[in-house]
ZAPA-358662 format. One line per field, with one value per atom (N, C-alpha, C): atom name; y, z, x; residue number from 1; residue in one letter. Coordinates in steps of 0.05 Angstrom, whole numbers. Layout:
# ZAPA-358662
atom: [CA/...]
v: [Y/...]
w: [Z/...]
u: [X/...]
seq: [NUM/...]
type: [A/...]
***
This chain:
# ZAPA-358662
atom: [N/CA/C/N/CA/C/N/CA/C/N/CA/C/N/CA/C/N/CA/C/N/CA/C/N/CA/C/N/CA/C/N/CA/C/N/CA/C/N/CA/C/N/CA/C/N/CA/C/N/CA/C/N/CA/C/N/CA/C/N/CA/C/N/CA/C/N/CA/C/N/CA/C/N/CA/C/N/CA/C/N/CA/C/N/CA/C/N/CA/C/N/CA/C/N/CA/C/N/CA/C/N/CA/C/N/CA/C/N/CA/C/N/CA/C/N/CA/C/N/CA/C/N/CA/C/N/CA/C/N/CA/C/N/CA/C/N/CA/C/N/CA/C/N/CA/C/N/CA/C/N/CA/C/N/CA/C/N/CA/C/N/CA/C/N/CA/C/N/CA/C/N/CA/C/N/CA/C/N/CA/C/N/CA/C/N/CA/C/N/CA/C/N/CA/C/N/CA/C/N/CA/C/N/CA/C/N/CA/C/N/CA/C/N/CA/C/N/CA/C/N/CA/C/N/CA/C/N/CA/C/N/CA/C/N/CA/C/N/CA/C/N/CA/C/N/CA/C/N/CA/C/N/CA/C/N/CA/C/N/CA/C/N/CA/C/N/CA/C/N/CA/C/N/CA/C/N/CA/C/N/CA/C/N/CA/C/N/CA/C/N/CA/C/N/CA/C/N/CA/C/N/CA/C/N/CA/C/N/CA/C/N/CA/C/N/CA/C/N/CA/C/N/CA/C/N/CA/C/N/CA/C/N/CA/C/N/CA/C/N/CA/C/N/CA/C/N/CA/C/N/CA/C/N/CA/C/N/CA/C/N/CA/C/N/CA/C/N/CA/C/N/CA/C/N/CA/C/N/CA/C/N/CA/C/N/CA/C/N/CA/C/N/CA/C/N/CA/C/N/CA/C/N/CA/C/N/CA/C/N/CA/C/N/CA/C/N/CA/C/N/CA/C/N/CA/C/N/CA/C/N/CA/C/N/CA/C/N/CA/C/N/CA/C/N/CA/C/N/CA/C/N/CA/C/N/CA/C/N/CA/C/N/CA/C/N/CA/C/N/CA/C/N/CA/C/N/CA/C/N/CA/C/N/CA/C/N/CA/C/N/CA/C/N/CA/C/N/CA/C/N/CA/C/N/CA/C/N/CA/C/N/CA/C/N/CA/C/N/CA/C/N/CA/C/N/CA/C/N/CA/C/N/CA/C/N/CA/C/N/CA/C/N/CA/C/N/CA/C/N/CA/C/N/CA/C/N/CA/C/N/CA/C/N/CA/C/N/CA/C/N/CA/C/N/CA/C/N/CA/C/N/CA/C/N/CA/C/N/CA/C/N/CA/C/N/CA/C/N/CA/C/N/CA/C/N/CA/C/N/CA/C/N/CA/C/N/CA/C/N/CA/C/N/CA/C/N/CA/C/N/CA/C/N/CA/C/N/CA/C/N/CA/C/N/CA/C/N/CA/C/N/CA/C]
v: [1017/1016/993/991/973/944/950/913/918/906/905/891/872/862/871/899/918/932/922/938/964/982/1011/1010/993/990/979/967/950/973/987/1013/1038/1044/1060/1054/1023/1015/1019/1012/1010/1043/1063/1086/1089/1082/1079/1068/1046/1034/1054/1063/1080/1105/1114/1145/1125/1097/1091/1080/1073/1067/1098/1112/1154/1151/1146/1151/1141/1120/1098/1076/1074/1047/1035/1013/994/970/968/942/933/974/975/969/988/990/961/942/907/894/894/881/899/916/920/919/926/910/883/862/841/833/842/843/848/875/879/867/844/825/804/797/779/780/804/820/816/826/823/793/777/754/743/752/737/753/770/786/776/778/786/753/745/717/720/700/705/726/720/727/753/781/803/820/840/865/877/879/897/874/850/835/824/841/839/868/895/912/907/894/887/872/858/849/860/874/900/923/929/939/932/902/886/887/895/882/908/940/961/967/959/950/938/915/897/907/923/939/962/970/999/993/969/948/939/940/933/891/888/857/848/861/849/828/797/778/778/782/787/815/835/845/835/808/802/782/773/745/764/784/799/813/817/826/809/787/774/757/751/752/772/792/821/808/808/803/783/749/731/740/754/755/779/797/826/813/786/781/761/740/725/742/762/780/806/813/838/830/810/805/812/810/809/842/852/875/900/904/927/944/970/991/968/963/951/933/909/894/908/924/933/948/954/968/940/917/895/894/895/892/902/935/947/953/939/934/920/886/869/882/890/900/918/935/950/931/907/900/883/869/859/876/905/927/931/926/935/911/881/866/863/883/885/857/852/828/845/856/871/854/838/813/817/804/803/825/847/878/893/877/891/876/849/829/838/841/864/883/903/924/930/899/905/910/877/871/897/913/931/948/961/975/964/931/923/926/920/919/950/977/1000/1012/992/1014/999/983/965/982/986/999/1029/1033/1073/1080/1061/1070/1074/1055/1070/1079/1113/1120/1146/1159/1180/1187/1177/1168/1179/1195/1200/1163/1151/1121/1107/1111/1098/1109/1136/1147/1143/1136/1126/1106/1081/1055/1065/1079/1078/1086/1114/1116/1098/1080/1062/1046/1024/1013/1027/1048/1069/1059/1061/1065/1029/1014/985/985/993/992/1006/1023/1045/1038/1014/1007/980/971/939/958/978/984/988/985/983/1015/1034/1061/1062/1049/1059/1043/1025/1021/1046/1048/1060/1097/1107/1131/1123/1108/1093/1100/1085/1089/1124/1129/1158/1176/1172/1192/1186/1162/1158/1175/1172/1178/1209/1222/1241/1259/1249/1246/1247/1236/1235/1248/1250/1280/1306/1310/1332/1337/1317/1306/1320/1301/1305/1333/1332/1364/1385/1394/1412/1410/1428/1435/1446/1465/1478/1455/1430/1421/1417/1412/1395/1374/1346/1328/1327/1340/1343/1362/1377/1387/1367/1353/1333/1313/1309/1289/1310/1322/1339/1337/1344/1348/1318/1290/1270/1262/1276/1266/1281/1302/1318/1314/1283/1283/1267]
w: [734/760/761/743/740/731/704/703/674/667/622/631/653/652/667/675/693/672/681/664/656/681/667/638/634/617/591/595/580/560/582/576/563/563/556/529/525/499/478/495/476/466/487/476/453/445/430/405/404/376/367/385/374/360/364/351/329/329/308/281/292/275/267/283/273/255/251/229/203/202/181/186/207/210/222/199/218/222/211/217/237/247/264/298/292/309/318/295/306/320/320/333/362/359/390/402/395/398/412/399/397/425/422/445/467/469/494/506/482/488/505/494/509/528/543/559/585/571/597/598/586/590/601/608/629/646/647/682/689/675/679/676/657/654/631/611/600/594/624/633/647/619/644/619/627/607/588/602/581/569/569/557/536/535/507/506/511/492/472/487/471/440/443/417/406/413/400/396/396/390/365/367/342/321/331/305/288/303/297/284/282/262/237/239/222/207/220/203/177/192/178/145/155/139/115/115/96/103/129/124/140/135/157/167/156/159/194/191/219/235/229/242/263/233/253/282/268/291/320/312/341/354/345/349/364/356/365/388/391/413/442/430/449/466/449/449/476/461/482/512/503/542/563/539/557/561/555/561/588/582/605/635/624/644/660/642/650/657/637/641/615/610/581/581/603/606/611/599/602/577/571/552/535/551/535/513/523/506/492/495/466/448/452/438/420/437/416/396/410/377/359/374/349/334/345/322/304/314/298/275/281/266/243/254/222/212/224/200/171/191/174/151/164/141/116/128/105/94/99/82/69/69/49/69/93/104/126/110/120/145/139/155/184/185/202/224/203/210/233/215/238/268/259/288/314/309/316/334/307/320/329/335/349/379/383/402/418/401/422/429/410/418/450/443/468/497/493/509/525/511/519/531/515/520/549/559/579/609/596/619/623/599/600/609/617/622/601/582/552/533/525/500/499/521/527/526/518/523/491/494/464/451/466/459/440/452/446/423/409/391/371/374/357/350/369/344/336/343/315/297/297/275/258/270/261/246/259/251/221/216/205/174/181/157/156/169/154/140/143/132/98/106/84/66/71/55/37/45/47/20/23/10/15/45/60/70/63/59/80/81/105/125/131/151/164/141/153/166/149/161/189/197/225/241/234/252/257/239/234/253/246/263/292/303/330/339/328/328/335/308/315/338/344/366/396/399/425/419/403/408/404/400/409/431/439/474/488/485/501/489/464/463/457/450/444/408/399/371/352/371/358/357/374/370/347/335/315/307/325/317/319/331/315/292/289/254/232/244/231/222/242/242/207/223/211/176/171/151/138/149/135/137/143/143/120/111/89/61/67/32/22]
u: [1952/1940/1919/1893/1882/1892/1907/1917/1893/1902/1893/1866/1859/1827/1813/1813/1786/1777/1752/1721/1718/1741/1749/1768/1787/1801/1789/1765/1748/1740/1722/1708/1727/1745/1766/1769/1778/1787/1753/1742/1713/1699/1713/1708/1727/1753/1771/1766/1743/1734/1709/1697/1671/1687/1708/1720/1727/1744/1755/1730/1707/1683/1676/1668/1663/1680/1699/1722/1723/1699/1699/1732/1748/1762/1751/1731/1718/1733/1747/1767/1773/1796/1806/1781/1765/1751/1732/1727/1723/1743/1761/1784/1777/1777/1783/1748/1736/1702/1705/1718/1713/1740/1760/1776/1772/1756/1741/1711/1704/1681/1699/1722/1735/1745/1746/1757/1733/1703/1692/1674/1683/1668/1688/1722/1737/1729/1722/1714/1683/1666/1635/1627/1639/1629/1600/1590/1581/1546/1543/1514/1520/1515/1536/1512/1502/1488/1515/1541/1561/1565/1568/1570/1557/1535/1502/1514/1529/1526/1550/1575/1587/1586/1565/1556/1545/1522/1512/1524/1557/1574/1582/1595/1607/1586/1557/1533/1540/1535/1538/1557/1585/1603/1600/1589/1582/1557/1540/1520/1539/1553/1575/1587/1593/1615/1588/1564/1551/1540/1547/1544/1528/1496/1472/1472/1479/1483/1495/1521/1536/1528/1511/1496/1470/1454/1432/1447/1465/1477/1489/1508/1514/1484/1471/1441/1426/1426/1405/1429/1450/1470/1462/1460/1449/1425/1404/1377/1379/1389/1389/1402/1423/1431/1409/1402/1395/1366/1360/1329/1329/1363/1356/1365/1375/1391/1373/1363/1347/1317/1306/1282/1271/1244/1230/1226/1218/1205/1233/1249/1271/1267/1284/1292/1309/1331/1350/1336/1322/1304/1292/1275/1266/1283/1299/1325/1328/1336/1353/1326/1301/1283/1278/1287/1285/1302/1335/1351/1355/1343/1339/1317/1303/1279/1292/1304/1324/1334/1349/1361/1352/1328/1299/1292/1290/1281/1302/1328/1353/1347/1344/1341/1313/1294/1262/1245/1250/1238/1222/1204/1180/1168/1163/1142/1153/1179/1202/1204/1213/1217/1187/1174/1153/1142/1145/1146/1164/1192/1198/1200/1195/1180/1158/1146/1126/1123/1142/1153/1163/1181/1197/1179/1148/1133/1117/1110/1094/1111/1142/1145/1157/1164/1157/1137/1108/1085/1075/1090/1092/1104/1125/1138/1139/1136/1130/1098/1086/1056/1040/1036/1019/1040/1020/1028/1028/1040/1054/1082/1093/1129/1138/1158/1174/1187/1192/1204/1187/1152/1127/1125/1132/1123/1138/1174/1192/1179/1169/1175/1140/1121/1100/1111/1137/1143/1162/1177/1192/1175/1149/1121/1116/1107/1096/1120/1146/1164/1167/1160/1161/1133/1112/1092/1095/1103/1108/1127/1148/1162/1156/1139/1120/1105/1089/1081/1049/1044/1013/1011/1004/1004/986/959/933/945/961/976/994/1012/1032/1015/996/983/975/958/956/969/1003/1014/1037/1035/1046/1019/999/980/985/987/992/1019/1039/1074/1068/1051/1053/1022/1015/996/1007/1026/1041/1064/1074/1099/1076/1062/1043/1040/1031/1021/1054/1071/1093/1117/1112/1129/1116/1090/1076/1083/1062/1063/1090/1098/1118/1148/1149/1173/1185/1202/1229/1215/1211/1205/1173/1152/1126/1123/1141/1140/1150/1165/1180/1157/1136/1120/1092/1092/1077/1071/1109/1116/1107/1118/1119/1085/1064/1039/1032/1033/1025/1045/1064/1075/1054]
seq: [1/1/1/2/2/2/3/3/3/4/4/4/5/5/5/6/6/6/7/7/7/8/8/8/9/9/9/10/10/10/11/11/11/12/12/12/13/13/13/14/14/14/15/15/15/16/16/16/17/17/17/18/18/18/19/19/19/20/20/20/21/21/21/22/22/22/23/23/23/24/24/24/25/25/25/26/26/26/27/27/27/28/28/28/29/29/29/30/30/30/31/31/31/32/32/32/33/33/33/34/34/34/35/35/35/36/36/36/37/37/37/38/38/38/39/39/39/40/40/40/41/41/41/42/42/42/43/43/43/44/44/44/45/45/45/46/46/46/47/47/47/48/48/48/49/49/49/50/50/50/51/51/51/52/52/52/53/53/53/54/54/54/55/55/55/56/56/56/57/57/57/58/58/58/59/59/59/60/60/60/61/61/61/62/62/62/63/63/63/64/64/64/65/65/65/66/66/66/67/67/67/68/68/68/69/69/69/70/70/70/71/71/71/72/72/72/73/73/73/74/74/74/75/75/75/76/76/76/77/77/77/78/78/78/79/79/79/80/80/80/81/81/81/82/82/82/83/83/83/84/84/84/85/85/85/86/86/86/87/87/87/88/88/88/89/89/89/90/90/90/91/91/91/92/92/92/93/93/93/94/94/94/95/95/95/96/96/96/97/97/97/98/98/98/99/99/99/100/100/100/101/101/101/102/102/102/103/103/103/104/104/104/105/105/105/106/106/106/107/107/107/108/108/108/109/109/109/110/110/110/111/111/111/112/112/112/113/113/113/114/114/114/115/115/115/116/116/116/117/117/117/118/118/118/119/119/119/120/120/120/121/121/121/122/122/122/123/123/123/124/124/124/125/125/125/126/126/126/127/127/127/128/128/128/129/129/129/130/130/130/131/131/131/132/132/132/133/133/133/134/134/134/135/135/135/136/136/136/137/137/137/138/138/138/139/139/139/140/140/140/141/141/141/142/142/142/143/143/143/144/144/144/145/145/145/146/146/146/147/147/147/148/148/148/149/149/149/150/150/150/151/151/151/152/152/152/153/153/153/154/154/154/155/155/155/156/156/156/157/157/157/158/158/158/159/159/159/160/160/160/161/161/161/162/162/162/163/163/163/164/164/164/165/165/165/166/166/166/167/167/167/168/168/168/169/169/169/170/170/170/171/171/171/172/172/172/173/173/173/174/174/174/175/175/175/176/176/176/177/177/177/178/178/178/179/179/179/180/180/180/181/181/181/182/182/182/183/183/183/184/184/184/185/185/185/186/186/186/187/187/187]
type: [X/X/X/X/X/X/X/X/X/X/X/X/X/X/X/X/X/X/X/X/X/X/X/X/X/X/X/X/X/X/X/X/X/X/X/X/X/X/X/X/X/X/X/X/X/X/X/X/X/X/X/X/X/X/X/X/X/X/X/X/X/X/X/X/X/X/X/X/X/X/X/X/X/X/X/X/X/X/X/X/X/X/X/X/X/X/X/X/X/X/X/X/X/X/X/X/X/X/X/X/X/X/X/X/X/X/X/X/X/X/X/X/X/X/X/X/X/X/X/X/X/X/X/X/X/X/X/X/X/X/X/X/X/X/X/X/X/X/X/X/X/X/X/X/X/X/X/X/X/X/X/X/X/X/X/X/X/X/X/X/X/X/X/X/X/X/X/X/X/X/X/X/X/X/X/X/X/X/X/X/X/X/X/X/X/X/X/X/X/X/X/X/X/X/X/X/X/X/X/X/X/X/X/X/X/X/X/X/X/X/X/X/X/X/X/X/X/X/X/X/X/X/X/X/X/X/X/X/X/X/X/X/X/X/X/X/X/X/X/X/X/X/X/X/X/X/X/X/X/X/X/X/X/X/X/X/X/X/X/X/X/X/X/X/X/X/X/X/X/X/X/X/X/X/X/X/X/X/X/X/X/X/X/X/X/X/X/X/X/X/X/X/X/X/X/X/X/X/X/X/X/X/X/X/X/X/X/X/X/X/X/X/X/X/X/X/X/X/X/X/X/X/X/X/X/X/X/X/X/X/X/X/X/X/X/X/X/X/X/X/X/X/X/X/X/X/X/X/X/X/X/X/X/X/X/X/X/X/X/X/X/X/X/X/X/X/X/X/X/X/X/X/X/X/X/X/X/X/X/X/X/X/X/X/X/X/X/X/X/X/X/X/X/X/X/X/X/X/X/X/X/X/X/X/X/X/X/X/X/X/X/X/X/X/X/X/X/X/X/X/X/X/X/X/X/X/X/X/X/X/X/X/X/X/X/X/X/X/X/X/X/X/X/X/X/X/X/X/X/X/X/X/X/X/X/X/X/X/X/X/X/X/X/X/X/X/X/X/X/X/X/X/X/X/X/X/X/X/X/X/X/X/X/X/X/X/X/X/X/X/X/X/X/X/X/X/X/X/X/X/X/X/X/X/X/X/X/X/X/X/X/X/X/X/X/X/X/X/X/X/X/X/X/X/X/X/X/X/X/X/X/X/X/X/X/X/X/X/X/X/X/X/X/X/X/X/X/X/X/X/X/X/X/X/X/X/X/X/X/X/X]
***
């Protein structure tokens, strides 16, 4: 009904590589990633948001597969369009930072990793109003575990007290992830 180049069909196939990545066939599941990148950059043209998740699809692959390398490049692919596209100030954008930012961390490039994640914090605590927001509280805790892995401990408590300071605020005491927080303040 659609014809192999509508964005539903795009989207269909691309639900098709995520079950085939769940499965560990990452192979399978890059080819068709990367098919349906080609897919909507003949529809969307290159300046399109599915067209930055698409790459941040292929990176997410290429993370699976063990090969940061072609993780940071589909990443920072993401990054460039969802910034000239969306603007500095979106979700999406801080998402691409704080993916680039893991992969900094998988490669021990602390420095990197936390630039970052800084970024994605500034530009959250930007749009969520402060430092009330469950989002705001991930990347302290994200912050918190590059510090912690660097090996800057009164850093990383810093930012772990804040993380867990605002899931207080926003889920009460008793939640999952303020016990969670809890727990990793008292190892």
């Amino acid at each position: 009904m659609f014809g192999s180049e509508h964005l539903d069909v795009a989207k269909t196939r691309e639900n098709m590589a995520m079950i085939y990545k769940k499965q560990g066939h990452h192979d399978q599941a890059l080819e068709i990633y990367k098919s349906v990148l080609e897919t909507k950059i003949r529809v969307c043209g290159h300046e399109h948001p599915d067209v930055a998740t698409s790459f941040n699809n292929i990176g997410v692959v290429h993370r699976k597969k063990g090969d940061l390398e072609n993780t940071l490049v589909q990443y920072q692919k993401a990054l460039e369009i969802r910034t000239r596209v969306l603007g500095s100030e979106h979700p999406d954008v801080a998402k691409s930072y704080n993916n680039i930012a893991n992969v900094y961390d998988n490669q021990d490039k602390y420095e990197e990793a936390l630039e970052m994640h800084m970024k994605s914090l500034d530009i959250k605590t930007r749009i969520y109003g402060g430092d009330d927001h469950p989002d705001v509280a991930t990347s302290f805790n994200n912050i918190r575990a590059a510090y912690e892995k660097k090996g800057d401990l009164e850093n990383a408590l810093v930012q772990h007290q804040k993380a867990l300071e605002i899931r207080t605020r926003v889920f009460g005491a008793d939640h999952p992830l303020t016990k969670k927080s809890e727990r990793l303040a008292a190892q």
